[in-house]
Structure formats: C-alpha cells, structure tokens
GUDREN-602425 format. One line per field, with one value per residue (C-alpha): residue number from 1; residue in three letters; x, y, z. Coordinates in pm, whole numbers. Each point is the difference from the previous one (the first is absolute). Layout:
residues N
nr NUM, ...
rest ALA, ...
X X, ...
Y Y, ...
Z Z, ...
***
This chain:
residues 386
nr 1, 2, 3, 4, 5, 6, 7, 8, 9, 10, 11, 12, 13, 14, 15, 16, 17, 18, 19, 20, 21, 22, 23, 24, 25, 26, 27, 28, 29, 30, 31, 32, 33, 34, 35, 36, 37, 38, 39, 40, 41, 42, 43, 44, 45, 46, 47, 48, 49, 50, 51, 52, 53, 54, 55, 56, 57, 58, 59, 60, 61, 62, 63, 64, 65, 66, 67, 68, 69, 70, 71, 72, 73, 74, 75, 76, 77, 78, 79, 80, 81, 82, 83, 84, 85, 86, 87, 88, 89, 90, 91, 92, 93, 94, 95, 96, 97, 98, 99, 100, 101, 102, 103, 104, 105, 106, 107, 108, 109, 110, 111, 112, 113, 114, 115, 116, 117, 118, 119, 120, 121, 122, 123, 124, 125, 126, 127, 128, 129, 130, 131, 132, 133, 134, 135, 136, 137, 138, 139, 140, 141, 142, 143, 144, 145, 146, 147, 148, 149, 150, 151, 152, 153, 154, 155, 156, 157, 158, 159, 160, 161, 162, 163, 164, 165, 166, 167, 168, 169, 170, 171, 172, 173, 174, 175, 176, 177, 178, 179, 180, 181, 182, 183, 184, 185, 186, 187, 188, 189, 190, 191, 192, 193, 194, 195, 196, 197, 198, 199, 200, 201, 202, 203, 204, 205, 206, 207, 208, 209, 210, 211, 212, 213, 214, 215, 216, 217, 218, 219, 220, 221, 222, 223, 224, 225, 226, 227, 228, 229, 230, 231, 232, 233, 234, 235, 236, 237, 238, 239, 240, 241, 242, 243, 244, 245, 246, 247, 248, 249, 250, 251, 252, 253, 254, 255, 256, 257, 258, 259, 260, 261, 262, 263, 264, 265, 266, 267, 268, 269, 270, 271, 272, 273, 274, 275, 276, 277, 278, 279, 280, 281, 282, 283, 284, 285, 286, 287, 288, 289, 290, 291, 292, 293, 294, 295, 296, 297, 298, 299, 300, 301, 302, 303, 304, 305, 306, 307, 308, 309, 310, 311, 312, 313, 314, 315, 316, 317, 318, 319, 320, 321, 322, 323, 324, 325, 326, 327, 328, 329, 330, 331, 332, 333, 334, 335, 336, 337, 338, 339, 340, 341, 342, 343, 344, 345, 346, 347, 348, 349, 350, 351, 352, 353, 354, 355, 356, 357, 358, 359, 360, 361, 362, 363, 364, 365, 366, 367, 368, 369, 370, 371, 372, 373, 374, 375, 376, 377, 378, 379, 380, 381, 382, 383, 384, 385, 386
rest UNK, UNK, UNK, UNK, UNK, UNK, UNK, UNK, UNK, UNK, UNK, UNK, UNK, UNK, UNK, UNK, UNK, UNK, UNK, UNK, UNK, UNK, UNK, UNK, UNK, UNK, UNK, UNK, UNK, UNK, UNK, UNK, UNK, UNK, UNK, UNK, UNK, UNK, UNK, UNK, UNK, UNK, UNK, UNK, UNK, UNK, UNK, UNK, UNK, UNK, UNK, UNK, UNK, UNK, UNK, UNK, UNK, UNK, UNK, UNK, UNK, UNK, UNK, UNK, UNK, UNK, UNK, UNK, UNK, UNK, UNK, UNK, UNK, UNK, UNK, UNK, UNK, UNK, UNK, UNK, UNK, UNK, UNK, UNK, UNK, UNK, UNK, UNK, UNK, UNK, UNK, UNK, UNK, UNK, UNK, UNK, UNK, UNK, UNK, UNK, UNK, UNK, UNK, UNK, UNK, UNK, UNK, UNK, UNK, UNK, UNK, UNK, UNK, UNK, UNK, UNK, UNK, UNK, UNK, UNK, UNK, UNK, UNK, UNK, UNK, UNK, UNK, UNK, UNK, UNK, UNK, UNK, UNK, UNK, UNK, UNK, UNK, UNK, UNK, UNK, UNK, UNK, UNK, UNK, UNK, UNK, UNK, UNK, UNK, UNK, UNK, UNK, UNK, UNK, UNK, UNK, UNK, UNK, UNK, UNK, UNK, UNK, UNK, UNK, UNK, UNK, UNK, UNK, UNK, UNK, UNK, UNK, UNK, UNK, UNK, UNK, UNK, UNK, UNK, UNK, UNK, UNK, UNK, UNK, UNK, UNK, UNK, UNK, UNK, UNK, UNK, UNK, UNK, UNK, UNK, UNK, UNK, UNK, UNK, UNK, UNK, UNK, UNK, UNK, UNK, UNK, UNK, UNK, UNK, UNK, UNK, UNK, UNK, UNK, UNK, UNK, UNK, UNK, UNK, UNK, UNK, UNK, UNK, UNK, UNK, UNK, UNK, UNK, UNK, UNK, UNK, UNK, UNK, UNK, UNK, UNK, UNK, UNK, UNK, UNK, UNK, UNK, UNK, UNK, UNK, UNK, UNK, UNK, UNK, UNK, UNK, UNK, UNK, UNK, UNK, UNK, UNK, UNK, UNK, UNK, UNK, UNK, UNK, UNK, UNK, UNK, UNK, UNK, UNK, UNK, UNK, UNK, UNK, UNK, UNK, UNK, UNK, UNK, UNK, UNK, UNK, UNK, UNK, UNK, UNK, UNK, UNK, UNK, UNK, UNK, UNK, UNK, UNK, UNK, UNK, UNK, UNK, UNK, UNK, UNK, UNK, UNK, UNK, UNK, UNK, UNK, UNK, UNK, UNK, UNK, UNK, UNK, UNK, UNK, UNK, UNK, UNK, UNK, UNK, UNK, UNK, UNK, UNK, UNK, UNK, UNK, UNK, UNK, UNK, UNK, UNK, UNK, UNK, UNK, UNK, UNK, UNK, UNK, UNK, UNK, UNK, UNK, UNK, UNK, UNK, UNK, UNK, UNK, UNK, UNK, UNK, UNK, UNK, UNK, UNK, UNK, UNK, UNK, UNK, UNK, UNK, UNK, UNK, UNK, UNK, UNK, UNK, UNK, UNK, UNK, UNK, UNK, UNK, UNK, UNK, UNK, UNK, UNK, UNK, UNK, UNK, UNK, UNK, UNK, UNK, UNK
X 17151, 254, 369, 120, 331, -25, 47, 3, -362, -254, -405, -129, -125, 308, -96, -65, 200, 155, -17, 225, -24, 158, 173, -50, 150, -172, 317, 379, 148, -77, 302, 196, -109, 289, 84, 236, 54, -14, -223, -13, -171, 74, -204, 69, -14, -67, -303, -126, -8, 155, 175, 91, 367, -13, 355, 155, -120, -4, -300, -123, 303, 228, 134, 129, -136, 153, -298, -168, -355, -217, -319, -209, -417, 37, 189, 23, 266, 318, 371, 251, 278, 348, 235, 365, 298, 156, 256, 206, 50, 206, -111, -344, -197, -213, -247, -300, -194, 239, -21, 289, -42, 215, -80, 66, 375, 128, -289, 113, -287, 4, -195, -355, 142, 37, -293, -93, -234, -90, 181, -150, -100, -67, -56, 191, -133, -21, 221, -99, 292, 65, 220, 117, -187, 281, 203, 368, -2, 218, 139, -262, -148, -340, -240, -159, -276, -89, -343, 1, -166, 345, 146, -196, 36, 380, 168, 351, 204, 175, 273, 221, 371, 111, -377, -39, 36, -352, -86, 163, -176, -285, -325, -324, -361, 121, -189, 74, -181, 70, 90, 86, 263, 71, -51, 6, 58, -70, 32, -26, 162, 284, -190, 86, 17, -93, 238, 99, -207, 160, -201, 166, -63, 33, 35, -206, 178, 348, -47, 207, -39, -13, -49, -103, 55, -18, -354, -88, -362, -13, 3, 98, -318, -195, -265, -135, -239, 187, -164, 127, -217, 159, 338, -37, 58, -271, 83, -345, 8, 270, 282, 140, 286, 0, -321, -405, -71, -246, 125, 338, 68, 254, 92, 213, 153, 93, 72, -157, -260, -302, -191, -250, -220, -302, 209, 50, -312, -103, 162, -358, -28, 166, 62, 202, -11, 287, -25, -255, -88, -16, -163, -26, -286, -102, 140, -196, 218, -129, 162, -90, 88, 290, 78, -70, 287, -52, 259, 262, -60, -336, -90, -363, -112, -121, -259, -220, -97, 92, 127, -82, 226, -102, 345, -92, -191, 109, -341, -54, -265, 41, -169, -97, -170, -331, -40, -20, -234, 337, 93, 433, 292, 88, 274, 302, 382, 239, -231, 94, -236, 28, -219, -186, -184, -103, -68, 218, 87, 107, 166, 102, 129, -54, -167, 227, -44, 96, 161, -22, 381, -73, 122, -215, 6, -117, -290, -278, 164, -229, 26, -317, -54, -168, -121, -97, -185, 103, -299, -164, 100, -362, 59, 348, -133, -306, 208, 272, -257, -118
Y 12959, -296, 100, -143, -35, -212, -360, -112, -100, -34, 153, -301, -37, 101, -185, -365, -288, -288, 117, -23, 280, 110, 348, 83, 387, 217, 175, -86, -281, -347, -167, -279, -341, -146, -278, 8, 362, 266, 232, 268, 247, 303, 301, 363, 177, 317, -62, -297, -254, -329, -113, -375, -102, -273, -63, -281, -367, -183, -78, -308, -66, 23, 372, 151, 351, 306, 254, 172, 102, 197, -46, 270, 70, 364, -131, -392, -176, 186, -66, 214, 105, -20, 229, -23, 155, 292, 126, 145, 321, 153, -377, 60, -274, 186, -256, 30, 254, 259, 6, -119, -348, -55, -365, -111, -128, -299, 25, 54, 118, -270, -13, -280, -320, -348, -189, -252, -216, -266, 338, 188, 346, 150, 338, 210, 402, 113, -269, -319, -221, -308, -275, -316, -137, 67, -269, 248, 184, -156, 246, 41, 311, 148, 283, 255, 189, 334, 86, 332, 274, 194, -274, -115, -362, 22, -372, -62, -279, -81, -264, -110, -64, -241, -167, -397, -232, -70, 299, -28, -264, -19, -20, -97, -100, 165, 198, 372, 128, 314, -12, 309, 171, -294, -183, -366, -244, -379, -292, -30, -154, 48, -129, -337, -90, 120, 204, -16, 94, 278, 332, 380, 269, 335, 306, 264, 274, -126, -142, -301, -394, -275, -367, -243, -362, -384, 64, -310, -126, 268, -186, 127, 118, 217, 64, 111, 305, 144, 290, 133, 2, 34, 27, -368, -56, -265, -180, -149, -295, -26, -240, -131, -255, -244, 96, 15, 274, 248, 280, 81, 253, 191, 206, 309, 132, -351, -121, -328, -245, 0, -317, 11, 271, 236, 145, -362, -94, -390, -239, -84, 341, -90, 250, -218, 242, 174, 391, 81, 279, 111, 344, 79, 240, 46, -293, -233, -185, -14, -236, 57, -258, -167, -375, -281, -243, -311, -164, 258, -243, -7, 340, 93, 320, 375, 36, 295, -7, 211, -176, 243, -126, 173, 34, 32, -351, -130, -115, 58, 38, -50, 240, -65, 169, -231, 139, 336, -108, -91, 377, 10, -66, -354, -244, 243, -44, 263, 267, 260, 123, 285, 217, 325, 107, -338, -169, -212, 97, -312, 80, -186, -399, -287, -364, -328, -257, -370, -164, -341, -60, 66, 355, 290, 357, 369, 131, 225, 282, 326, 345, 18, 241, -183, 126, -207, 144, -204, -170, 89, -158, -113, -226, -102, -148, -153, -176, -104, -167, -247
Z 16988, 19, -52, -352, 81, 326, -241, -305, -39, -242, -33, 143, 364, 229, 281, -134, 175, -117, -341, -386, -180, -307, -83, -326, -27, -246, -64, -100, -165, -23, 181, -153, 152, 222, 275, 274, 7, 292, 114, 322, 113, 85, 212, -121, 356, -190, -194, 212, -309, -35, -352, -79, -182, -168, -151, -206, -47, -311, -299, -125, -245, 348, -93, 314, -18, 133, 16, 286, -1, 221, 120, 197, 32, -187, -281, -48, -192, -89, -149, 263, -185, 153, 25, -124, 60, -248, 150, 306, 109, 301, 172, -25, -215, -280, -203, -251, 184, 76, 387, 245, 202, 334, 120, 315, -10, -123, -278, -341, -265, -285, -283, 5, 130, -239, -24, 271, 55, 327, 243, 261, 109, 327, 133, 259, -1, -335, -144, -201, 29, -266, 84, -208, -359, -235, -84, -94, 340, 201, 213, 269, -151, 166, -232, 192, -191, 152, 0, 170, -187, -88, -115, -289, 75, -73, 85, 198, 36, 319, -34, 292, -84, 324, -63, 116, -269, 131, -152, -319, -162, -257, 188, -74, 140, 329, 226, 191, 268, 226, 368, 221, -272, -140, -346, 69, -325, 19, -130, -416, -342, -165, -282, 20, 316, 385, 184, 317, 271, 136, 117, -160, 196, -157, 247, -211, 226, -8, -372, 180, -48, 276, -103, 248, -106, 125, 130, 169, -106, -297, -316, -363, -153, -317, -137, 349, 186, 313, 218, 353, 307, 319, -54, -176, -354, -157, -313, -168, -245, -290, -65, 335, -27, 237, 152, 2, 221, -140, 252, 100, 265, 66, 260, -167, 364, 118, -331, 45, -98, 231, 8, 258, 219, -108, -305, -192, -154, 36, -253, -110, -152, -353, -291, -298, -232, -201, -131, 208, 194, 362, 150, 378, 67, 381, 127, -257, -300, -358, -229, -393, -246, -78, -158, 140, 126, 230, 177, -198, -292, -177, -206, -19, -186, 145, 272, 45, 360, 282, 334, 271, 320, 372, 141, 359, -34, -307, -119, -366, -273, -401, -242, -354, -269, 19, 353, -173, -263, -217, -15, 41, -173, -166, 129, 65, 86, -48, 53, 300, 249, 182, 296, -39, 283, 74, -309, -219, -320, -235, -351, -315, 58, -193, -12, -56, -226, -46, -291, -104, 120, 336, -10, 103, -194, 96, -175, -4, 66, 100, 61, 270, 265, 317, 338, 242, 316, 326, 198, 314, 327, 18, -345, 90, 362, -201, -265, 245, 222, -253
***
C-alpha cells in the first residue's frame, strides 16, 4: 500500500515521466486566481505531510491581496486565519486562541501583514518568511509566519532599528533565497525604477543585517529567478541594466562575480525572459515560463515550456505541452513553482497581452494546480543529443 502522505499527488500513474498533470482537490475551497504571489512548502515532521502557502499577489484588476491559503492532499484548498493580538498579561502575549506564544527574540507578534504583491517568500525550519511588495513599508521590516503546530500559523514582524538604508526602501520584483542561516535579498524595483545592486544578508540567528555593495560586474536587475548551488548565487533572466547575460553568478563567501570555470554556464545558453521561474532538483535546472524580452527591449507574451538545464554539463532540453500530447498549463508568468519530493508544483500566474499602443497588459489570470513529474536521465541524454 503506497503511503498517502509522501507528495502531493494525484490517482493517476505515480511513476510517469516527463509528464503535466493537473490537481484538481475534491475538497476545500476554490482559491482566488492571482499572479505574482508566493508560495512554500512546508514538511510537518510529525505527521510526515507537506502543506503549500501561497500568500499575497494581486487579481486581474491589479488588487494587491493579503490572504494566505493552504493547500495539502487530505484537505485541498483552505483560507488560514491569522491570529491577532488581544491583550498583555504579566509580559506574556495572549491572542485569539487563548494559549501563550514566546517567539524567538527580537520577533514581535503582529497582526496579518499589508497586502503585497511582486515580494518573496522563503523558508527557514518552520518559518515562511515574506520580504518586500508593499509600497508604505519603508523601514526594512521582514514577516515571519510560524507554521509549527502550537502556533497556529501566528505571524511576527522583525524590524531592525540601525538597518541600511539599503534595507529601508520599497522593494519589488526582487528575489530571496536561503544560504547557511542566512536570508539573502537581491536585486528589485522600487516601483519605478531598478535599485542598486547591492546583496542584504540577513543573519536568521543573530536577526542582524550586512549589505555588501559596489559589486563589480553585478548589474541592477528584476524581474529575475535566483537559486544557490555551491555556495554561488545564480540570477536567471529579468531586467539587467547595462547587460545581456542570461546568468549571473555570484559567489556569496567571496562576494564576487564569477565569470568563467565549470559553475558559469556558456554565454550561448540564453534565458531573456522576465517573471519566470527557476527550480533546482538533483543538480538539473527547470525554468517555467516567464515573458519574453530580447535585447532588454522587445516584449513578447507568456511561454509554456520547461527549460531543463544539466548543471554539471550545461546541455539543455525544452519541454512543451505538444510533447505531452498538449496536456500542461498555458503561457504563464508570475506563477511560483515549488518542489515536493521531486516534482514541481506550479500555481496560479497569468498570460500578457499587447495593446495597440505598444503597451503590453496582464491577463488570464488562473487559479490552477499543476504537477509536473521531472524526466528520466535516459530522455534528458536522448533529447540533449539531438
């Protein structure tokens, strides 16, 4: 008897490579469709299972949304309620559901964070942590949302009085990735512009900031994946000013730009697309969607395929749906993917459009559930030879 908590899976065959499926939960809600949101997950220890977060983002009318859902096998779509604080007694924090909550110091419990939209989220234990996508928050502040069983998913705020200016700023379209016990923030947009291309380093033991600026070779960018792999930070596609590079990588203990050796991939290997997504599973790269941007100029709309990179030899096969008799989601860009035991789970994004003035729009918005099962080594050496 297979274990029903080992993935979020469906009743079809297990086993199948290289293969889109759809989730479609028979229980829950139906979640609100939404772009350019978050989403984790998380593994219970306890009971074995893994839940998704998907937090934030904004609709089709360009709402910035404030809501966090949950997704697991046993129970499908749900709205978590937050807690909020009541009242204070004898310096123990009561809220909602009568028990007492002692976060780890300098966390203060807060009530659900603004909406956001265009910010990240990362994981470190039992923590989803959301940086940036609010426009009013300008003093550096970083949510933590506990996901431990005894806590209910109760959020914290941790905000640093003597933080960087770098850290104080409005920031958008950024990315966050975790290194060692650190969160590390790049790039991004105020909203109107790129800012500068300095790397933030938040010590998640210390709850301290470190900045590291003047980069040479590291260029302002947004709209960007980033994922760690040996100790080096690579930044995929996106808005790069003053340069055409595809990857950038960046070496988090040397704090430098690395631009040749077996880590760079060639400069043949191009990726110009913005809002895209990038997923490292067993030393193979999968890039989902994203918008199309040539020569940081000319817009194109959504793709659908998957770009599966080999990072030990840097060959690389593309994916789409009419390999898989057109079974898969449409042309996607601010959707997130994460991994669950080895598959990638895609939700919600949205298509783009072009108007008659030369502007582009975001539409199509969905709510969809996706799974896609990674390919054999067999079909990856096959494709890559041709």
């Amino acid at each position: 008897m297979e274990d029903d908590s080992e993935s979020i899976k469906t009743s079809s065959e297990k086993y199948m490579t290289n293969k889109w499926e759809e989730i479609k939960p028979s229980y829950g809600i139906d979640p609100y469709e939404r772009s350019n949101h978050t989403c984790v997950a998380i593994k219970d220890n306890s009971s074995g299972r893994t839940t998704l977060y998907v937090y934030g983002g904004h609709d089709s009318n360009n709402n910035s949304l404030n809501d966090l859902l949950t997704f697991n096998e046993m129970l499908g779509w749900s709205y978590a309620s937050a807690n909020k604080i009541t009242t204070t007694i004898n310096r123990k924090v009561i809220i909602e559901q009568g028990f007492n909550y002692h976060p780890p110091s300098p966390l203060e419990l807060t009530p659900i964070p603004l909406a956001r939209s265009f910010h990240t989220a990362v994981v470190y234990d039992s923590f989803m942590i959301v940086a940036g996508g609010n426009a009013t928050e300008l003093d550096g502040r970083i949510y933590f949302l506990d996901t431990s069983p005894d806590a209910h998913l109760t959020w914290c705020v941790f905000t640093a009085k003597d933080a960087p200016d770098a850290v104080k700023t409005a920031r958008f379209q950024h990315t966050a990735v975790i290194w060692k016990n650190y969160m590390v923030i790049f790039g991004g947009t105020d909203g109107e512009s790129p800012l500068n291309a300095d790397v933030l380093f938040l010590d998640l033991k210390k709850f301290k900031w470190t900045v590291k600026s003047d980069i040479k070779d590291l260029p302002k960018t947004y709209g960007h994946a980033a994922f760690v792999s040996n100790d080096l930070m690579y930044i995929v596609g996106g808005f790069k000013e003053n340069s055409s590079q595809s990857f950038i990588v960046y070496s988090l203990t040397d704090n430098t730009v690395i631009k040749s050796g077996r880590y760079v991939p060639p400069p043949s290997l191009k990726v110009d697309r913005r809002l895209l997504t990038a997923t490292l599973i067993n030393n193979k790269l999968y890039l989902i969607g994203g918008y199309g941007v040539t020569d940081n100029t000319i817009e194109t709309g959504c793709v659908n395929e998957v770009n599966i990179v080999d990072m030990n030899t840097w060959k690389s096969v593309s994916i789409v749906p009419s390999m898989m008799n057109g079974a898969g989601p449409g042309p996607l860009c601010g959707h997130t993917a994460v991994e669950v035991n080895n598959q990638i789970i895609i939700f919600g994004g949205c298509d783009r459009l072009p108007l008659l003035d030369g502007r582009w729009v975001f539409y199509g918005f969905n709510s969809e559930l996706w799974k896609f099962t990674t390919p054999s080594e067999d079909f990856f050496l096959q494709k890559a030879a041709k």
